[in-house]
Each structure stands twice: as C-alpha cells, then as structure tokens.
N, C-alpha and C positions, 0 to 999 in steps of 0.2 A: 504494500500500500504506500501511496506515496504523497506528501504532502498537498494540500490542495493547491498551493503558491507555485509548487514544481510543475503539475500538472499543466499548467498556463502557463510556464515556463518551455514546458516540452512540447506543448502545440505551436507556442510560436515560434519558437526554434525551426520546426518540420514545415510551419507552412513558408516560414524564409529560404529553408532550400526547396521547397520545391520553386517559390518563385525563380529561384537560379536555375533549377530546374529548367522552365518555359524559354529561361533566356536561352540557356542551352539547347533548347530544339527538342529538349525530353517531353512533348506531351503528357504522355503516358503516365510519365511517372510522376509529374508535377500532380495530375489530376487524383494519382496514386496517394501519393503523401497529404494532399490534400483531407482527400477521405479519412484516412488514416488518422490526421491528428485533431478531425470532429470524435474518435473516440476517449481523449483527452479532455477535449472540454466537455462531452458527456459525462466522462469519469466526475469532474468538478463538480457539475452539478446534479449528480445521483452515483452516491460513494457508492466501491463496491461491496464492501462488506455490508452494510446496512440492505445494500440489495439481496445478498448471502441470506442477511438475519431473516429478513422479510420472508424467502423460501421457505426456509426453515419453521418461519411463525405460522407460515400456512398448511406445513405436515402438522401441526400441534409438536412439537417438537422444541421444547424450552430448553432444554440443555443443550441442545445444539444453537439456536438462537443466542443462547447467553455466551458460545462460545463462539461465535464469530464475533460478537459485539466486544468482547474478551482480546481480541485483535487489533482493536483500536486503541491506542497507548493514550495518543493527548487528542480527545478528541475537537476540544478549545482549535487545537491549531492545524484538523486535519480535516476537519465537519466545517461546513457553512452553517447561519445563523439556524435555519429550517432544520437542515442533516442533524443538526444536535438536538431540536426538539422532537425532529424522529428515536434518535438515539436515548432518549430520557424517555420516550413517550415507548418502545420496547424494556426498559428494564424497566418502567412502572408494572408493565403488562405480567413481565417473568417473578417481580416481588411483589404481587399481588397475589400469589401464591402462596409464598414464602411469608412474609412480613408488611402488614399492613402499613406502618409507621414510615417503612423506608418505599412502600410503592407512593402512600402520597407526596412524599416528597419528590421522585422524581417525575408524576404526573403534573404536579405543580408547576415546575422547572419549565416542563417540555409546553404547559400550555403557555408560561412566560413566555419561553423562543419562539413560540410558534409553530402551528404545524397545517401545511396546504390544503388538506381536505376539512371540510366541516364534516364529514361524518368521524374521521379522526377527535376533530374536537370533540363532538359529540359524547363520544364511546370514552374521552378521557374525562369530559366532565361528570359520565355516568358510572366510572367510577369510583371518581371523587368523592360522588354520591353516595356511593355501596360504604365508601370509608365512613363516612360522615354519621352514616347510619350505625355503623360496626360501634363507634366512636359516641352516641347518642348525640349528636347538633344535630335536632330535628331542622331548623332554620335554616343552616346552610345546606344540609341536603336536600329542603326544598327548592333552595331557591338554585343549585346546581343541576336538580331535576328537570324545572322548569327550562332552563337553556341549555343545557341537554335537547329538548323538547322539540325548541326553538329550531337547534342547528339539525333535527333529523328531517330533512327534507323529504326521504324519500320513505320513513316510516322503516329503518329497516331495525329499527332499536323500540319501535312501541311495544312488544311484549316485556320489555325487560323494565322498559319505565315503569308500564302499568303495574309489573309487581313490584317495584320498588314503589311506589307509589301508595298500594294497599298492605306492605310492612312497613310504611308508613305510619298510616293512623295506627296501628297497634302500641307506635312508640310514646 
C-alpha cells in the first residue's frame, strides 16, 4: 500500500512520460501509460485495502475484515478525509460485536469525517441508536432514530427502526 501523496506522485510521473512518449512517435504506448496511471489516481480515491475490507464485510466475514483494515498502519496519512470515515465506520461495525463503548466511539468518528452514502449514514446513526438504547438515553436514541429515518431513503433499514422503535417504549 502506498501512501496517498505517492500515488499522485506516481500518476504524474507516468502520464509525463508518456507525454514524451507522443513526442517520440510512441502512440501506443503514450495512450498505454496513460491508462495505466488512471489506476493511480483510482487507487487515491478508493484505497485498496478498504476495498479488501468491504469484500470481506460482504462474506460476513469480520476477522478477515478486521485484518485487512489491520494493514493500514497510519491511516491519518494514507486515507483521505471520507476513506477514514469509511475506515472508522468498519471497525464501528467489527466492535459492535465485541465492545459497545469502543464501537460508539468509532461510529462517532466516522460520522464526524464523513461518509458518501446516506444509507451508510443511516445504518451508523442506527447504531448509535442500538448503543444508546444498550446505554439507557432514551433521548438521544430517539432523536438518532429519527434521522436514521430521515437519511433511509429507500426504506431499506424500516424493519430495524421499527423494532428499535417498539424496545423503545418498553424503556
């Protein structure tokens, strides 16, 4: 893995030779390298290990998830702003398991940085929720419910509201 600064370092490097490339009469290969170092700045902007994790999240598959994420040393200087609140927004997911206490705190984090999809938000606010509840703040899991609620546009989290909703009032 390689830092996110080299990465755009190493795209631009490749698409400067291929412009020599052109000058030299190489087509080919100009248009070659070209290609070549859009996978560069795809890398920047969808790291791969997080792309790994995500695999992984979709076998059901947490130990392997927690070990690709496990491969990212400083994530500060290797993630962009988002990449990190993905990264915090997976080990919420894998200590939410484990340890309530340390998944809200990186569900927190991650909805701090931010994270692209609103069903992502969603699903982290509705955890937050689960916590809240585990936690007895009837108040704040309501009102984390609620926009949970908000951001499910397509209703794919209403069963899950609805019973957090009705262990709710029991509280």
């Amino acid at each position: 893995m390689f830092n996110k600064n080299l990465k755009l370092v190493l795209a631009f490097l490749i698409i400067a030779f291929a412009g020599y490339q052109f000058a030299e009469g190489e087509i080919g290969n100009g248009i070659f390298l070209i290609l070549f170092s859009l996978i560069f700045v795809f890398l920047y902007f969808r790291n791969e290990m997080i792309l790994m994790a995500f695999l992984r999240m979709r076998k059901q598959d947490l130990e392997g998830t927690e070990k690709w994420l496990g491969r990212i040393k400083k994530p500060e200087a290797a993630l962009t702003t988002k990449q990190q609140g993905y990264y915090n927004y997976l080990h919420g997911i894998i200590y939410s398991q484990k340890n309530l206490s340390q998944a809200e705190k990186y569900f927190r984090k991650a909805l701090k940085l931010g994270l692209n999809m609103d069903y992502d938000v969603a699903m982290a606010k509705l955890s937050l929720a689960g916590i809240s509840m585990q936690k007895r703040r009837k108040r704040e899991a309501t009102t984390l419910l609620q926009e949970a609620k908000k951001l499910d546009k397509n209703n794919m989290l209403g069963e899950q509201i609805k019973m957090m909703q009705q262990q709710l009032k029991k509280i």
